[in-house]
C-alpha positions as CSV (number, residue, x, y, z in Angstrom):
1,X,-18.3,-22.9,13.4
2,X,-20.1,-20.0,14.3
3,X,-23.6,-19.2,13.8
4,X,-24.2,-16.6,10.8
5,X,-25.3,-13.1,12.0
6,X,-29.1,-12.5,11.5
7,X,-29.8,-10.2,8.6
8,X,-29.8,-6.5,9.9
9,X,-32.7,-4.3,9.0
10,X,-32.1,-1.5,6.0
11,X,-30.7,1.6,7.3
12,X,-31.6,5.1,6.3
13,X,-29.1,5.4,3.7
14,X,-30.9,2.3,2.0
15,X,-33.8,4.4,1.0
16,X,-32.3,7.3,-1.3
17,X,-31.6,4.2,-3.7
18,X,-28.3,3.9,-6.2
19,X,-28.1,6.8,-6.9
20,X,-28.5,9.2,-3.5
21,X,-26.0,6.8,-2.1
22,X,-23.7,7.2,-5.0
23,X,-23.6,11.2,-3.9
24,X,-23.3,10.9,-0.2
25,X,-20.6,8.4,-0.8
26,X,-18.6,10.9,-3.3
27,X,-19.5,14.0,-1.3
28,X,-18.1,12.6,2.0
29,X,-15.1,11.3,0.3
30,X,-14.2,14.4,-0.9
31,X,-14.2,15.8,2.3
32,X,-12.6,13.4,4.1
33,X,-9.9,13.1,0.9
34,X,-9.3,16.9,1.7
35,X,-9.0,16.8,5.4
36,X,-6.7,14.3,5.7
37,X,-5.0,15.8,2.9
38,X,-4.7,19.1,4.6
39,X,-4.1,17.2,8.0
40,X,-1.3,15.0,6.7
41,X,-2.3,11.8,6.6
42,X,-0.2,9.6,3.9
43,X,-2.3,8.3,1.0
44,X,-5.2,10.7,2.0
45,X,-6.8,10.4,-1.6
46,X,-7.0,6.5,-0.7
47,X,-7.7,6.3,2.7
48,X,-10.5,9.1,2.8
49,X,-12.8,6.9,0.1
50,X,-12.4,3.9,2.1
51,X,-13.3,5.3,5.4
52,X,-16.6,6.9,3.2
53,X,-17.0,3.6,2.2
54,X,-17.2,2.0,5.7
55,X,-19.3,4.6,6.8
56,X,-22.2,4.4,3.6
57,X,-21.5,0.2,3.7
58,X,-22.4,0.0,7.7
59,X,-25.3,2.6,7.7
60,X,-27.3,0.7,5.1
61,X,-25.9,1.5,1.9
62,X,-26.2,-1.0,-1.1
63,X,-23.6,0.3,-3.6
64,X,-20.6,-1.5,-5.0
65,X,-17.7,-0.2,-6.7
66,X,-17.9,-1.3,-10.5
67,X,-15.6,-3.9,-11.5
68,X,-13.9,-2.4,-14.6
69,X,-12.6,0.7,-13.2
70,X,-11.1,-1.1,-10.0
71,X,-9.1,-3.8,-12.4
72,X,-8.2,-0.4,-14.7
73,X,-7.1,1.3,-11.3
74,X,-5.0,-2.6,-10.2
75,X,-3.2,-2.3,-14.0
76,X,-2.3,1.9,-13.5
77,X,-1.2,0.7,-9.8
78,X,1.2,-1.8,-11.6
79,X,2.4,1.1,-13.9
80,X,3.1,3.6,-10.4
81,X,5.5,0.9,-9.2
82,X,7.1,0.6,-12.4
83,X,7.7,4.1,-12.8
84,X,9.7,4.3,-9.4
85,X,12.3,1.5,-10.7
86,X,15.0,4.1,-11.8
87,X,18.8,3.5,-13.1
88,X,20.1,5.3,-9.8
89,X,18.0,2.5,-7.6
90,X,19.3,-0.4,-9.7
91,X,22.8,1.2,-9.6
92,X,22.5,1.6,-5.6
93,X,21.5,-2.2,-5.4
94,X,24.1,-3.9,-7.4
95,X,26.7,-1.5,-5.5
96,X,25.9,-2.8,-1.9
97,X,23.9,-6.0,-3.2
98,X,24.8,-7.9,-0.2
99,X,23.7,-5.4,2.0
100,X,20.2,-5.0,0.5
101,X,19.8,-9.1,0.5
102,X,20.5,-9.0,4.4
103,X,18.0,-6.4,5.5
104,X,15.1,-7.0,3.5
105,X,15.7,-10.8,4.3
106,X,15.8,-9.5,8.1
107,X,12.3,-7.8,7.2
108,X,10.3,-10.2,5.3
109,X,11.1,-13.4,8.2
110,X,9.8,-11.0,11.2
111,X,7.1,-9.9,9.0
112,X,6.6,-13.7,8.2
113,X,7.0,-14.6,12.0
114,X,4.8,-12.1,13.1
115,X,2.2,-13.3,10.7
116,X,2.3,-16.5,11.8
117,X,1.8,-15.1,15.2
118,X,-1.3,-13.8,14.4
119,X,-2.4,-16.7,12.6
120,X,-1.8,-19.2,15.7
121,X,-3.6,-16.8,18.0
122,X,-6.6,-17.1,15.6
123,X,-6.1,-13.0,15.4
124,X,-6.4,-13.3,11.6
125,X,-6.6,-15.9,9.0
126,X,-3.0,-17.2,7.9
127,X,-2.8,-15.2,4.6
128,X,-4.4,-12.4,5.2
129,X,-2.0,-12.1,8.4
130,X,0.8,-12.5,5.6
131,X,-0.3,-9.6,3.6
132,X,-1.1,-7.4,6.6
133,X,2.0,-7.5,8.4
134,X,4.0,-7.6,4.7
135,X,6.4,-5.0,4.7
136,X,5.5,-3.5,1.3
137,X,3.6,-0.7,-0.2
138,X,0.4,-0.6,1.2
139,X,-1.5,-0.1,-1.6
140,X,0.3,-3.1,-3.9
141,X,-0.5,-5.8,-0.9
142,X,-4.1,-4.4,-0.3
143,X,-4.6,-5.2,-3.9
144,X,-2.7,-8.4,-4.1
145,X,-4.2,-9.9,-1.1
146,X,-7.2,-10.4,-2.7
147,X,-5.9,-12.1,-5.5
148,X,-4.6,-14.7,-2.4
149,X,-7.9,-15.5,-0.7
150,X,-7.2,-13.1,1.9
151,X,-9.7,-10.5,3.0
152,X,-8.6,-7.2,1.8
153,X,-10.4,-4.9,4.2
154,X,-8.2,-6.8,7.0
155,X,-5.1,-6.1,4.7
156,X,-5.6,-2.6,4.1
157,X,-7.2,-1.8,7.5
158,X,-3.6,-3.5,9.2
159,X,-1.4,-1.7,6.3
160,X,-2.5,1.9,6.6
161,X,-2.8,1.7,10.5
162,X,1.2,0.8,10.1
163,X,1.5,3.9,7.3
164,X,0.1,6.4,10.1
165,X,2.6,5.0,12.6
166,X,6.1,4.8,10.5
167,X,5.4,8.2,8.5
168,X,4.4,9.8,11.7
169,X,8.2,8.5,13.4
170,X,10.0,8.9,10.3
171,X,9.0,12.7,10.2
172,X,10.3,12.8,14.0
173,X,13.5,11.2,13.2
174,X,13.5,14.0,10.5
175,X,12.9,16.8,12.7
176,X,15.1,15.4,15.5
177,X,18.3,15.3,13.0
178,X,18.1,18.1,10.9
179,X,16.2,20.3,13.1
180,X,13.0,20.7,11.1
181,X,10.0,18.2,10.3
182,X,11.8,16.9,7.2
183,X,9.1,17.7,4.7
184,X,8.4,20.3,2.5
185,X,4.8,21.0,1.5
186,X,4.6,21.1,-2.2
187,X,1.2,22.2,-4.2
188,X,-0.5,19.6,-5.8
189,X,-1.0,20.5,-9.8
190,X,-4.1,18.3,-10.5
191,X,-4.2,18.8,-14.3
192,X,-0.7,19.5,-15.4
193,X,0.5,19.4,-18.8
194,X,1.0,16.3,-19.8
195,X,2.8,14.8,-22.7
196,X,0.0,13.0,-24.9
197,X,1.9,10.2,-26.4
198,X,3.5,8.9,-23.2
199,X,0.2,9.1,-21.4
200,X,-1.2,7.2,-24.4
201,X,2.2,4.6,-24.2
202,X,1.2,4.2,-20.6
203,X,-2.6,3.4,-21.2
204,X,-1.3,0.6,-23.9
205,X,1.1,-0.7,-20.9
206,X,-1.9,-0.5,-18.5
207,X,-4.7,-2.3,-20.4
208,X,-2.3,-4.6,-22.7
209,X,-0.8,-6.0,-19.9
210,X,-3.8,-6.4,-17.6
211,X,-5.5,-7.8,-20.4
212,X,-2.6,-10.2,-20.4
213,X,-3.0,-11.0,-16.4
214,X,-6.4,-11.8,-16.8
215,X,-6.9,-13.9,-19.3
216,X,-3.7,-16.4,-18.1
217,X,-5.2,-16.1,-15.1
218,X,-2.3,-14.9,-13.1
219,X,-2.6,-14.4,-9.3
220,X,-3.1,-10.4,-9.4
221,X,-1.9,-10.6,-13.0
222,X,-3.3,-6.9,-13.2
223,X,-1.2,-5.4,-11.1
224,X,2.0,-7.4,-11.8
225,X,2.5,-8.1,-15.3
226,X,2.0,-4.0,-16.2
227,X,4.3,-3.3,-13.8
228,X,7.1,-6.0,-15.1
229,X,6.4,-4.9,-18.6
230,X,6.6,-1.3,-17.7
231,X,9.8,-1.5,-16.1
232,X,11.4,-3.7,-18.6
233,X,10.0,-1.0,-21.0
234,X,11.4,2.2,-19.5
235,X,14.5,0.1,-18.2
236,X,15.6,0.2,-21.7
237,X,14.2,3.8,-22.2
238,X,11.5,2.9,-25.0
239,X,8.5,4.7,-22.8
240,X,8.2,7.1,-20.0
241,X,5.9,6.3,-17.6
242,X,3.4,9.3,-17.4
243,X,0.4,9.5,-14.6
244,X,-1.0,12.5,-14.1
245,X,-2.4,13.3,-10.4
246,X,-5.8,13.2,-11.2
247,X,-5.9,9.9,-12.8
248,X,-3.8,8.8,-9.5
249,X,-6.5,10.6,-7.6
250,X,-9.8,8.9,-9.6
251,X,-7.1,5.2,-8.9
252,X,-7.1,5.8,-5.5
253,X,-10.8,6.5,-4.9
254,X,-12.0,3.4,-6.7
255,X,-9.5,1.0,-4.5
256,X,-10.6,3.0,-1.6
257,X,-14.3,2.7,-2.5
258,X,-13.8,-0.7,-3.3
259,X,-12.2,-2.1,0.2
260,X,-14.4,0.1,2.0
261,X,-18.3,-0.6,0.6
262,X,-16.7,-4.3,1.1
263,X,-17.2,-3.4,5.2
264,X,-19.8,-4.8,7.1
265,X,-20.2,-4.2,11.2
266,X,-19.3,-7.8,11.7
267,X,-16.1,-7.0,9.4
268,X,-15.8,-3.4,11.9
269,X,-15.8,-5.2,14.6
270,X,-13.8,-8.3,14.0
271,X,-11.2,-5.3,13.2
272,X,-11.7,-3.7,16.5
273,X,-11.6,-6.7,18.6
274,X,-7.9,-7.3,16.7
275,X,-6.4,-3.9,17.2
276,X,-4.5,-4.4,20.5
277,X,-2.4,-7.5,18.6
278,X,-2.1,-5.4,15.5
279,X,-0.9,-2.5,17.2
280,X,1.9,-4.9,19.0
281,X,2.7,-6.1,15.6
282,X,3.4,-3.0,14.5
283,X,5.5,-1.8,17.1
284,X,7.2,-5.0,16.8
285,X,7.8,-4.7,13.0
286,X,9.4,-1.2,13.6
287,X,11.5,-2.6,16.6
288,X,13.0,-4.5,13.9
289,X,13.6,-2.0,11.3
290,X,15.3,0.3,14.5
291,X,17.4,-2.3,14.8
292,X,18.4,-3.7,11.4
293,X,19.4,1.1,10.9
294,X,21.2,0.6,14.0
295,X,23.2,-2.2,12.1
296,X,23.6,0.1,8.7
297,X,25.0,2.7,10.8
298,X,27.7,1.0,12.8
299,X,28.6,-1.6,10.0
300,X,28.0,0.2,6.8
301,X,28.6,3.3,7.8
302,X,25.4,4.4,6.4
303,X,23.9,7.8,8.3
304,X,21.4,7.2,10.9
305,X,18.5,9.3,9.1
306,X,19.5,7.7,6.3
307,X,19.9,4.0,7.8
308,X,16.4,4.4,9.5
309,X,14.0,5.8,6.3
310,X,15.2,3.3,4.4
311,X,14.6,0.5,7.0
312,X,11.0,1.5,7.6
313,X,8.4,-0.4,7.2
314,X,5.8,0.9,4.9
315,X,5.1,4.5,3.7
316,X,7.4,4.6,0.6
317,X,5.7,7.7,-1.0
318,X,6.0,9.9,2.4
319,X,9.0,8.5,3.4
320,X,10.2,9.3,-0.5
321,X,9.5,12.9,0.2
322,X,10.7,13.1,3.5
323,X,14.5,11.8,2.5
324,X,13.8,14.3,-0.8
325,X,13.3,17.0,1.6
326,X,16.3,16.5,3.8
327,X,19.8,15.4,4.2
328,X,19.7,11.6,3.7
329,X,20.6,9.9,0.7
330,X,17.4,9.5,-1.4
331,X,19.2,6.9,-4.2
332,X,19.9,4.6,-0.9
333,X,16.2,4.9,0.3
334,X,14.5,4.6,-2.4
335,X,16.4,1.3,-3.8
336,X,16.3,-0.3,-0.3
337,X,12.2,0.1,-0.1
338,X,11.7,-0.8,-4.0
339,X,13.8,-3.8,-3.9
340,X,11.8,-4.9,-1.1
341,X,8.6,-4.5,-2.5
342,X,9.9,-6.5,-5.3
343,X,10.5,-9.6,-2.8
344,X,7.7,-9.1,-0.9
345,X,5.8,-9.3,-4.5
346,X,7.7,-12.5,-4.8
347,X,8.0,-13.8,-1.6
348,X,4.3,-13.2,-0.5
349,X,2.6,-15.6,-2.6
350,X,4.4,-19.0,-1.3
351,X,4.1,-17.1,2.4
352,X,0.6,-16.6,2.6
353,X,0.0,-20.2,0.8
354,X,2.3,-21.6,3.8
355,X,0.7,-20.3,6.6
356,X,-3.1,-20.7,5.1
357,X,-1.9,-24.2,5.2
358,X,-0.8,-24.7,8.8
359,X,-2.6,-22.5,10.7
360,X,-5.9,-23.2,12.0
C-alpha cells in the first residue's frame, strides 16, 4: 500500500475562481477542438475537451463537469449507437452470421487475453484493462467503464491512443489500394435543418430511457437502455433517430470535460509510466485484426480493403467514412464493427467482473 501523495500547493489557475477557469477551460477547448479537427484527428470534438481538461485539472484548476448534462450527453450517446443499427447491417449479419460470430469472437478473447496481460503485470487494474483494450467504440467503453469500477481516464486515455493508430493505418491501407487517402473531406453543417418532431421523439427516447437506467439502477443504464429502446424503436420504423451536429458537438465536450478535469499528475503519470505496455497492446490488438482480414480474404472471399476496415479495432466513425469514400463494401463494415460493439456491450461486464476478481 502506498503512501498517499502530499497535497500539492494551488496553482495559478486556482486563483481566477469558477468562473475564470470555466473560460480558459472552454477557450482552449475550442482551439484544440479546431486543430485537431482541421489536423484530422478522429473524435476531435471529444478529444480536444479532454486534453483542455487535463491541462486546467493539473495546473490548479478546481472545476467539475456538472452532473446532469454528462448523464444527458451518456443517454444521447445511447441514441448515436442506436441510430447506426440499420436494415442493411442486420441483413449483412444474418447473411454471413457464422462469419461475424468467428471474428468478433477472435477479437473480444485477444482483447480479453491482452487485458489480462495487463492486469498480471500490475500495468492496470483488471477492469479498467478490460475496457481499455475492449475492441468497441471508444466513446461507449469510456462511458461504460465507469459504470464498472474502472477508472475512466485510463479507459479513454488507452481507447483514443488506439483510435489515432488504426484510423491513421486504415487511411494508408486506403491510399495504398485505391490510390488516394480514402477519405473525402466533407463540410460540417453545425445547425442544419432539422426535423422538429423526430428531434423531439429522440429527446423522449434520451431522457425516458435514461430515466429508466437510473432509477433500476442498471450498470450504465443511461447509455444502454436508450440505445436498446431506440433501436427496437426505429427497427420497426416508429421514430427516426435525429441528432444534429451541434448537440453531438456540446455531447462530446461534456464527456471530454468530464474524463479530463477527472486528471490529476499522479493519474498523468501513472499514464505515462504505462504507455510502452499500452502501445505493445495495441500493436498486438491490430496484429490480430491483420490477421483475422487475412482470413476473410482467402476464405470468404471478402476484398482485402474491405476484410481489413471491418476487422479494425476501434474508430468506427472514421473508418465509416473512409469505406463510404472508397471501394469497399460499407454494408459489410459497418455490420461487422456494430455487431461487435453490441458483444463487447454484452460481453464486457462479466469480463471486467472476472479479471477484477483474479488479478491482483
Amino acid at each position: 500500500m502506498t503512501e498517499p501523495s502530499p497535497p500539492r500547493p494551488p496553482g495559478r489557475l486556482a486563483k481566477l475562481g469558477p468562473v475564470g477557469q470555466w473560460g480558459v477551460l472552454l477557450t482552449v477547448s475550442a482551439l484544440l477542438a479546431t486543430l485537431l479537427e482541421l489536423s484530422g484527428l478522429p473524435a476531435a470534438l471529444l478529444v480536444g475537451p479532454m486534453i483542455a481538461g487535463i491541462l486546467l485539472a493539473t495546473n490548479g484548476g478546481r472545476i467539475h463537469a456538472p452532473r446532469l448534462p454528462i448523464v444527458a450527453a451518456q443517454t444521447l450517446v445511447g441514441c448515436l449507437v442506436a441510430r447506426a443499427i440499420t436494415g442493411d447491417i442486420v441483413l449483412a449479419f444474418l447473411n454471413d452470421w457464422a462469419l461475424f460470430v468467428a471474428v468478433i469472437l477472435v477479437m473480444l478473447v485477444a482483447s480479453a487475453a491482452l487485458g489480462w496481460v495487463l492486469a498480471r503485470l500490475k500495468v492496470l487494474p483488471g477492469s479498467t484493462a478490460v475496457w481499455g483494450t475492449a475492441p468497441g467504440g471508444a466513446s461507449v467503453m469510456m462511458v461504460m467503464s465507469g459504470s464498472f469500477h474502472a477508472d475512466p481516464r485510463l479507459v479513454a486515455f488507452m481507447q483514443y491512443l488506439r483510435v489515432v493508430f488504426v484510423v491513421a493505418l486504415a487511411s494508408v491501407v486506403a491510399r495504398l489500394w485505391i490510390g488516394s487517402s480514402g477519405t473525402v473531406a466533407h463540410a460540417v453543417v453545425w445547425f442544419p435543418a432539422v426535423p422538429w418532431l423526430d428531434f423531439v421523439e429522440t429527446l423522449l427516447i434520451a431522457g425516458l430511457g435514461g430515466g429508466v437506467g437510473i432509477l433500476m439502477r442498471i450498470p450504465a443504464g443511461a447509455l444502454l437502455v436508450p440505445m436498446v429502446a431506440g433501436a427496437l424503436l426505429k427497427g420497426f420504423g416508429l421514430v427516426s433517430i435525429t441528432l444534429p451536429p451541434w448537440l453531438l458537438a456540446m455531447c462530446y465536450a461534456f464527456l471530454g470535460w468530464n474524463i479530463g478535469l477527472g486528471f490529476t499528475l499522479d493519474s498523468l503519470l501513472h499514464a505515462a509510466r504505462a504507455l510502452p505496455y499500452v502501445l505493445l497492446s495495441i500493436f498486438a490488438l491490430v496484429g490480430v485484426s491483420i490477421a483475422l482480414a487475412v482470413v476473410l480474404v482467402y476464405a470468404a472471399g471478402i476484398d482485402p480493403l474491405t476484410a481489413y476496415l471491418a476487422t479494425s479495432p476501434g474508430g468506427v466513425d472514421t473508418v465509416a467514412i473512409i469505406a463510404a469514400s472508397s471501394n469497399a463494401d460499407l454494408s459489410f463494415v459497418m455490420a461487422m464493427q456494430t455487431v461487435r460493439l453490441v458483444f463487447v456491450l454484452i460481453a464486457g461486464p462479466p469480463l471486467a467482473r472476472f479479471l477484477a476478481r483474479r488479478t491482483p
